[in-house]
C-alpha positions as CSV (number, residue, x, y, z in Angstrom):
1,X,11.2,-93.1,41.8
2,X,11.0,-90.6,38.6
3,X,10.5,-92.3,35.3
4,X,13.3,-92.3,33.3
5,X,15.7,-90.2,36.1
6,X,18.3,-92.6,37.1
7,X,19.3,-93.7,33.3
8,X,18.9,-89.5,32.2
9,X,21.4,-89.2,35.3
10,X,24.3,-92.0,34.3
11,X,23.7,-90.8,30.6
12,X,24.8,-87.2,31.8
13,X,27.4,-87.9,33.9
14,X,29.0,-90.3,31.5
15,X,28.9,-87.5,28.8
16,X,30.5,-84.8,31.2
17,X,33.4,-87.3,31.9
18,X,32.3,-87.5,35.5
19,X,33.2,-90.6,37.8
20,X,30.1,-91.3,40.5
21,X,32.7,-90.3,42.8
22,X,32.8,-86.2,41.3
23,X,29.5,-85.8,41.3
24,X,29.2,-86.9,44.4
25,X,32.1,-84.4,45.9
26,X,30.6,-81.4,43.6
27,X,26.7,-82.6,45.7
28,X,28.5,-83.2,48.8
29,X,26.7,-86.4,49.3
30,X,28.7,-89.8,49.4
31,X,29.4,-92.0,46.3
32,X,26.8,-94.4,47.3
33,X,24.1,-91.9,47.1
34,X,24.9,-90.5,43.4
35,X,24.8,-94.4,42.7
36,X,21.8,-95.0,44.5
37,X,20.3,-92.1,42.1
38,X,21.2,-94.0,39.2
39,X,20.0,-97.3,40.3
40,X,16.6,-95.8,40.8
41,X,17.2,-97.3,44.7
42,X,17.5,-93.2,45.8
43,X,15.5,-90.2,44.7
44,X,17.2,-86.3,45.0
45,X,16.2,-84.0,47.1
46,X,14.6,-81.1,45.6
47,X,18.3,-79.6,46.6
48,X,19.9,-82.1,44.8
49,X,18.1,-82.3,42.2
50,X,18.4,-78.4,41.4
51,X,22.1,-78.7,41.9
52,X,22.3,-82.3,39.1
53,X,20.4,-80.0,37.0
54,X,23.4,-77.0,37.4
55,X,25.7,-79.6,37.0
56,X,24.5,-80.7,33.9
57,X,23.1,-78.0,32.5
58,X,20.0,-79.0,31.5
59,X,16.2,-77.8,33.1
60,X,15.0,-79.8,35.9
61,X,12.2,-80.2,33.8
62,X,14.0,-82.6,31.6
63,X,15.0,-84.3,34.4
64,X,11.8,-84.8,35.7
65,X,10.7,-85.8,32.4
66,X,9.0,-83.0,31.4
67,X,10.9,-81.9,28.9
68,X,12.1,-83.8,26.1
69,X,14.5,-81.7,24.9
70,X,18.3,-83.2,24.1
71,X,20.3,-81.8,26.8
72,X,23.2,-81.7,23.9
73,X,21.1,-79.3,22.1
74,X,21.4,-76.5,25.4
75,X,24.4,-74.0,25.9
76,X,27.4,-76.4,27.4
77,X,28.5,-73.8,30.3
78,X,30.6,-76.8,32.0
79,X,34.0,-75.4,31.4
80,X,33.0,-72.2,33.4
81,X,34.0,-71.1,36.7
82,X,31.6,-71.0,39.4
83,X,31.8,-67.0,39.0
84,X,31.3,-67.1,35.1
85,X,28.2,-69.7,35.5
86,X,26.5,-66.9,37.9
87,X,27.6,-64.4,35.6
88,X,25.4,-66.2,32.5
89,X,22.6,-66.8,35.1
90,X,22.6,-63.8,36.1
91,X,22.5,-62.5,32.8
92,X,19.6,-64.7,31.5
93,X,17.6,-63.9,34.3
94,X,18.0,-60.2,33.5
95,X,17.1,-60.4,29.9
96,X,13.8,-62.7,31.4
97,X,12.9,-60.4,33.2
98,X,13.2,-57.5,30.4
């Protein structure tokens, strides 16, 4: 188990307005498993864990507890299409790279 990962996980979720049940649709994985990764009884796959960190929009460094930073603090890109998230990624990446 990661330190800290299954309450940063129910915190998030419960401030995007998601039921166990989304998340678990949007990860393609069954309710009990997004509820297993909030009980601590579970622990993502890398996979997964990339895509809560999409989800939520926050580093998988914070996840991991590497970061400290207030998720609420990052750019909330929830409300975008799946087209208009790539666009911003895509975007960010660019002006990394530059």
């Amino acid at each position: 188990m990661i330190n800290g990962l299954p309450e940063k996980l129910k915190a998030l979720r419960i401030q995007f307005g998601l039921s166990q049940k989304q998340v678990a649709e949007k990860l393609e994985v069954s309710p009990s498993i997004v509820s297993g990764y909030e009980t601590g009884e579970r622990t993502p796959s890398t996979e997964n864990l990339l895509s809560l960190s999409y989800l939520y929009n926050v580093s998988t460094d914070y996840l991991l507890g590497r970061q400290a930073a207030d998720p609420r603090s990052l750019l909330d890109i929830s409300k975008l299409t799946d087209k208009q998230k790539a666009a911003v990624t895509n975007l960010i990446e660019s002006i990394i790279k530059n």
